[in-house]
N, C-alpha and C positions, 0 to 999 in steps of 0.2 A: 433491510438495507443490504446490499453485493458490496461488501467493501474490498471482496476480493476483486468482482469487478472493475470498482473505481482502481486498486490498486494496478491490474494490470491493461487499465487503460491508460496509467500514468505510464506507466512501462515503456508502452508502446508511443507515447505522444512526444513525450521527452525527447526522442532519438530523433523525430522529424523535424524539419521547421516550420518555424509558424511563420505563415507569410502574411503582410500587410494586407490586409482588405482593402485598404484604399491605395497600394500599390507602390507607396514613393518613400518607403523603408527597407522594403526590403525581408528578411528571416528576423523578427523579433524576439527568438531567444537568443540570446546573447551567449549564452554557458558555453564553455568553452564543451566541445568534445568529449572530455576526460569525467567532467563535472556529470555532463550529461550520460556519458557511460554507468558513471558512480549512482545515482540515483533509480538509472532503469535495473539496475543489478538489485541494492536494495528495495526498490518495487518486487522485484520478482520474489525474491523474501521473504518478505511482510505478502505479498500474495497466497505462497505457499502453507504459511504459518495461518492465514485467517483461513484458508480452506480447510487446513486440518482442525483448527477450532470447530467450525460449523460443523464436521462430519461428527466430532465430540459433543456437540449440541446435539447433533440429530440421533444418537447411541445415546441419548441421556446422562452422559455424564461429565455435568455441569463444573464440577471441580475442573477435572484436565481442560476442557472447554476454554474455564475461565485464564486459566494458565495462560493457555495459547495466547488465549487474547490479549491479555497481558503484554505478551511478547510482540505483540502488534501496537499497539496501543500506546503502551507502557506499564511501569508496574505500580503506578498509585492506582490502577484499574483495580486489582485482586486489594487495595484497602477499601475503595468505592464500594466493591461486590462482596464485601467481606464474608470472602471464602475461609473456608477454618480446613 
């Protein structure tokens, strides 16, 4: 899975509006500006963080790795993966 991908796909989507497909609404994200500032910051983030996980994945070493992800994720991830 690219979850840094998905992450800085969110990045980018967030900022845009989403416009009605059928036309007679209008931008359907509602968030105000700020909201949506606040979240494509944190994408970018959590993007940075899961790309340096995967480079620590692909250097073998699973401990920092799992950190990382952690910090992506969250930190019941490192009890899930129970890293010592």
């Amino acid at each position: 899975m690219d979850i840094s991908g998905l992450l800085r796909a969110t990045r980018e989507a967030i900022i845009k509006p989403l416009v009605d497909p059928l036309g007679s609404r209008g931008d359907l994200n509602i968030l105000p500006s700020e909201a949506r500032k606040k979240i494509a910051e944190q994408a970018f983030s959590d993007q940075l963080k899961a790309e340096s996980a995967r480079n620590f994945e692909l250097a073998r070493d699973y401990k920092r790795s799992m950190e990382k992800w952690a910090q992506v994720i969250g930190h019941e991830f490192t009890k899930l993966a129970q890293i010592n």
